[in-house]
C-alpha positions as CSV (number, residue, x, y, z in Angstrom):
1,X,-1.2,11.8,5.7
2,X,0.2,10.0,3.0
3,X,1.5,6.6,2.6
4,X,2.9,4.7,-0.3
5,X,4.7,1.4,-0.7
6,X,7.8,0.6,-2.3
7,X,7.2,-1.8,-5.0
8,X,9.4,-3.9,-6.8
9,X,9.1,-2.3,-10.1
10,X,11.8,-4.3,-11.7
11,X,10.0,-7.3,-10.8
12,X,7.2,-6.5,-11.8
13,X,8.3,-5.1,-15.3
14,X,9.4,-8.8,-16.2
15,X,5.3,-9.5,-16.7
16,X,5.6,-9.7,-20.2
17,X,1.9,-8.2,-20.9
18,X,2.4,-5.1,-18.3
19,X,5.7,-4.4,-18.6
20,X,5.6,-1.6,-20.9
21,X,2.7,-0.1,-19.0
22,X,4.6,-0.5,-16.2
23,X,7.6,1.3,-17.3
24,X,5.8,4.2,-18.8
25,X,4.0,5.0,-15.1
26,X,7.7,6.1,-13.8
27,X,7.1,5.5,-10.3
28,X,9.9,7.4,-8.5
29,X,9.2,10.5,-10.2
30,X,5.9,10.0,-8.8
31,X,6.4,9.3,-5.3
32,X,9.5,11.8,-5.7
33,X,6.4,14.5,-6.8
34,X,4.5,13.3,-3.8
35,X,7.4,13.7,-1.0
36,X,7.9,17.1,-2.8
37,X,4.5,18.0,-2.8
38,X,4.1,17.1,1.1
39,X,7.0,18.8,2.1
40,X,5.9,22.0,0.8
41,X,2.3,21.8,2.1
42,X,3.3,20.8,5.5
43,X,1.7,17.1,5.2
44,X,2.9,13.6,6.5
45,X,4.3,11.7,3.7
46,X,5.3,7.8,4.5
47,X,7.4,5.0,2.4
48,X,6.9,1.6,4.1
49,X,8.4,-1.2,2.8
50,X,8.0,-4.4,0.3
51,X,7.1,-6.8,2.2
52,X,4.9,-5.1,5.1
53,X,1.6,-6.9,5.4
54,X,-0.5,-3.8,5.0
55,X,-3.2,-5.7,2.9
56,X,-3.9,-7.6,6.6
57,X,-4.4,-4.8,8.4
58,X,-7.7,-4.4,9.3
59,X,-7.5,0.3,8.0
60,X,-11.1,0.6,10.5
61,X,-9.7,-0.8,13.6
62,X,-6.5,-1.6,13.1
63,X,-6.4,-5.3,13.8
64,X,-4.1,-7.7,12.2
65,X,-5.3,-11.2,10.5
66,X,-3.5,-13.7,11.7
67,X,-5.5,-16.7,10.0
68,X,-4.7,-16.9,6.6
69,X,-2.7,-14.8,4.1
70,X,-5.1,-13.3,2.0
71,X,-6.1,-9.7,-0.1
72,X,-9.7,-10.3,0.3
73,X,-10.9,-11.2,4.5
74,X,-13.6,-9.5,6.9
75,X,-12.5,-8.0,10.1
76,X,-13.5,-10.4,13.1
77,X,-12.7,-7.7,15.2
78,X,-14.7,-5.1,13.7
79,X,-18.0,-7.3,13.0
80,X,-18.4,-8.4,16.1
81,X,-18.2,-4.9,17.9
82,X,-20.1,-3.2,15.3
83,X,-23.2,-6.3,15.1
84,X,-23.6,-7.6,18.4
């Protein structure tokens, strides 16, 4: 399975010090190379959107932080089952 995001590349090319890095990446082709790619080797391909919270999704378990907004947190839900 494969899963990508949709970014906001035209946001993110106004960052004056990536912006031309950005650009030169050409992220549609890529994830236009990817649904290709999937298609003709049978495999799951998935776009989700912007501004789903995937970066609180717990990708061992499956739970979803509710505390704080955050890129870096520790699973409550999968320390405590997996110590105790």
């Amino acid at each position: 399975m494969i899963i990508t995001k949709s970014l906001n590349v035209s946001g993110m090319i106004k960052n004056k010090n990536l912006s031309k890095e950005i650009s030169d990446v050409s992220w549609s082709e890529f994830t236009r190379q990817l649904e290709y790619k999937s298609d003709w080797y049978n495999k799951t391909y998935h776009k989700i959107g912007t501004f789903y919270p995937s970066s609180q999704h717990c990708n061992n378990c499956g739970y979803k932080n509710q505390e704080t907004v955050s890129r870096n947190w520790i699973c409550r839900s999968w320390v405590h089952s997996r110590f105790l």
